[in-house]
Every structure is written in structure tokens, then in C-alpha cells.
C-alpha positions in Angstrom: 49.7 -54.8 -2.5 52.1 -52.5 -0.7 53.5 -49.0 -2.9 56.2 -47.5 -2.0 55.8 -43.6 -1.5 57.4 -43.2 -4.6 54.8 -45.4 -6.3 52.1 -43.7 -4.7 53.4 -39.6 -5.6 53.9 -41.8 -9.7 50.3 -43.1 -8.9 48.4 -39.9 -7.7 50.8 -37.7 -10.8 49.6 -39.8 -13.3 45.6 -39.8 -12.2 46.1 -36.0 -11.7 48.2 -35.4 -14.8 45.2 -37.7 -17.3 42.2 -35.5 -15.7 44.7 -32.4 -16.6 45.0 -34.0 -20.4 42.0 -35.1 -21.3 39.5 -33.7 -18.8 37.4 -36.5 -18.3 37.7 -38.5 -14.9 35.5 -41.7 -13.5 33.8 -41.8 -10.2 36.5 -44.2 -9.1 39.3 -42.3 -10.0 38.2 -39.6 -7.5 38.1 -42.5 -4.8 41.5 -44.1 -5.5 42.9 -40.3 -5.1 41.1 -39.6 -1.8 42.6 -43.6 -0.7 46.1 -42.6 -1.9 46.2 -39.1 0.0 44.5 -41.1 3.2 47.5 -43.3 3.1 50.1 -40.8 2.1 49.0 -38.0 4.8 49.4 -41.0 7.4 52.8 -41.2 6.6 54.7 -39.7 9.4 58.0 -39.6 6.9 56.3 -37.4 4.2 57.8 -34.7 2.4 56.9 -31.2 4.5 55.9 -29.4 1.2 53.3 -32.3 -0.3 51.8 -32.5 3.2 50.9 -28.9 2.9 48.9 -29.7 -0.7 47.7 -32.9 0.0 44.6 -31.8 2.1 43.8 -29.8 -1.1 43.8 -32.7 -2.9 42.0 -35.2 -1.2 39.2 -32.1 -1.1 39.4 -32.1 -4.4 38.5 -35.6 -4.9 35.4 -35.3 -2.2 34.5 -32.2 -4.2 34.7 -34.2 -7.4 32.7 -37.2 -6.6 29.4 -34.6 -6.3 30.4 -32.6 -9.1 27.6 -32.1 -11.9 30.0 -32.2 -14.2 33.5 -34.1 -14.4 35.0 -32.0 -16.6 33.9 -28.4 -15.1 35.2 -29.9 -11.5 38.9 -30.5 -13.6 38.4 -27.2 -15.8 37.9 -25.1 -12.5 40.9 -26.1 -10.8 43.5 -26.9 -13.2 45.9 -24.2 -11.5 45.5 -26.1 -8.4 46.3 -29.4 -10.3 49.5 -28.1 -11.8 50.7 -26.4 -8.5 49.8 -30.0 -6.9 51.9 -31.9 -9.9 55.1 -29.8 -9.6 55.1 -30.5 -5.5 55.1 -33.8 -6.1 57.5 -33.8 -8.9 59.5 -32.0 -6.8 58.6 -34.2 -3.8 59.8 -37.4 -5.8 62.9 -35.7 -7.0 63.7 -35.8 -3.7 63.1 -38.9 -2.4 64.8 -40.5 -5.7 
């Protein structure tokens, strides 16, 4: 199934935004966020600002899939994860 890259910035808000909310995660969730970023830094047309962040991300999901504990891995970088979810707010405001 093909996203567009504004599907994909809804996609990787929402996964981002639930781990924010209710600070639990699953192992696969890390994975689909690593996939997404993959795709979306492969993107030659991608916003300037995201592509600065997305590296940050996609660490974070590597970082997350050997965390001992889901919810400390979200805990310890929820500043990161609400910088990350303004840029790509601001990333699909743009490409609206």
C-alpha cells in the first residue's frame, strides 16, 4: 500500500503522539517507526526541517526496541517527542 507523505508525517504523529499519552508502546510500533522514517528520509522532496529530526527519531525507535523498559525509553525523551511532533505538524501544515 502506497502513503502519501502526508499519510506517513499523520502515521508517524499519531504513533509518536499515543507513546506521549499513554506511555506504553509495543515492540512493533518501534519497527513501523524506524520503516516510516527509512521511507520518509529517502524521500528526496522532504521538508528541510523534518529531515533535520528524523535521524532522531528513527534512533529513537532502535533505542527503544532494547529498552528495559517501554515506558522509561518514552518517559526520558518526551521533550524530544514534542519537539519531533510540532516539526511535523508544522511540516504537514505545509505540505497541506
Amino acid at each position: 500500500m502506497y502513503l502519501t507523505v502526508h499519510n506517513q508525517l499523520t502515521l508517524l504523529h499519531d504513533l509518536l503522539d499515543e507513546q506521549v499519552t499513554f506511555k506504553t508502546v509495543s515492540m512493533n510500533e518501534y519497527r513501523q517507526i524506524k520503516k516510516l522514517v527509512q521511507t520518509m528520509i529517502a524521500n528526496k522532496e522532504m521538508d528541510g526541517e523534518l529531515l533535520t529530526v528524523l535521524p532522531e527519531i528513527y534512533y529513537y525507535g532502535i533505542k527503544g526496541e532494547i529498552a528495559h523498559s517501554f515506558s522509561d525509553h518514552i518517559s526520558e525523551n518526551e521533550n524530544n517527542i514534542q519537539k519531533w511532533l510540532e516539526t511535523i505538524n508544522r511540516t504537514k501544515t505545509n505540505i497541506s
